[in-house]
C-alpha positions in Angstrom: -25.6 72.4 125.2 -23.6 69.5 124.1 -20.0 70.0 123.6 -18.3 70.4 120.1 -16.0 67.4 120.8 -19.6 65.1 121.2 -21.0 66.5 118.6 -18.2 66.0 116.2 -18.0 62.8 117.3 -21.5 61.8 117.1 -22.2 62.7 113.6 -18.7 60.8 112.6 -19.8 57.6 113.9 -23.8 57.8 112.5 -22.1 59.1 108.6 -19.6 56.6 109.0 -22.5 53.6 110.2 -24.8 54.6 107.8 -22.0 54.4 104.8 -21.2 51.1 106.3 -17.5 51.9 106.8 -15.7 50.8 109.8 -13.3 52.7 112.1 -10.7 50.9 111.2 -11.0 51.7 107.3 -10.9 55.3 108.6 -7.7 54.6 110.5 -6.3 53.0 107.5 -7.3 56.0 105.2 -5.9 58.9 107.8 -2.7 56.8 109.0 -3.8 56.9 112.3 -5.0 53.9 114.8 -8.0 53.1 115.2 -8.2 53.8 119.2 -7.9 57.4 117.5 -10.7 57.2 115.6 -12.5 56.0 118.4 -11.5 58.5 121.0 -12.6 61.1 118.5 -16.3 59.0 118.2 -16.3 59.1 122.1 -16.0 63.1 122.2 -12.8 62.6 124.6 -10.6 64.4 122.3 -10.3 68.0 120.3 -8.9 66.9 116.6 -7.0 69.5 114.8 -8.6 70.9 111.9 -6.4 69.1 109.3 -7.5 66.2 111.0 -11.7 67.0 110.5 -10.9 68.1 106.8 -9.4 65.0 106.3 -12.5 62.9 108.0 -14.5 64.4 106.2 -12.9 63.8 102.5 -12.6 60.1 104.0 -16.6 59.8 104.5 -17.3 62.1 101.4 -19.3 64.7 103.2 -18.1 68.3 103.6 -16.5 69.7 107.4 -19.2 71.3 107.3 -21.7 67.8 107.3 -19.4 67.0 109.8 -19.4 69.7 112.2 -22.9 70.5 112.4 
């Protein structure tokens, strides 16, 4: 079974593709860099859960979207 971080990280980057928004406008929104959001995409990293809440009110799907 895939890992959670992978997962996670998978569905961010196809929501965030197929809303056309770029990493760095997810940076930008959380006040993080963007070698964040990426290390999150790349399933190298466990985000906190204030962090997933607030990737998910950034792509406009809920954690649970996110998570699944």
């Amino acid at each position: 079974m895939e890992n959670e971080s992978a997962k996670l990280g998978l569905n961010l980057k196809r929501i965030r593709a197929k809303k056309g928004i770029s990493q760095g406008d997810i940076a930008r929104t959380l006040e993080v860099s963007r070698g964040f959001i990426s290390t999150i995409e790349n399933g190298r990293t466990n985000p906190t859960l204030s962090t997933i809440t607030k990737l998910a009110k950034a792509l406009g799907v809920s954690t649970d979207e996110l998570l699944k």
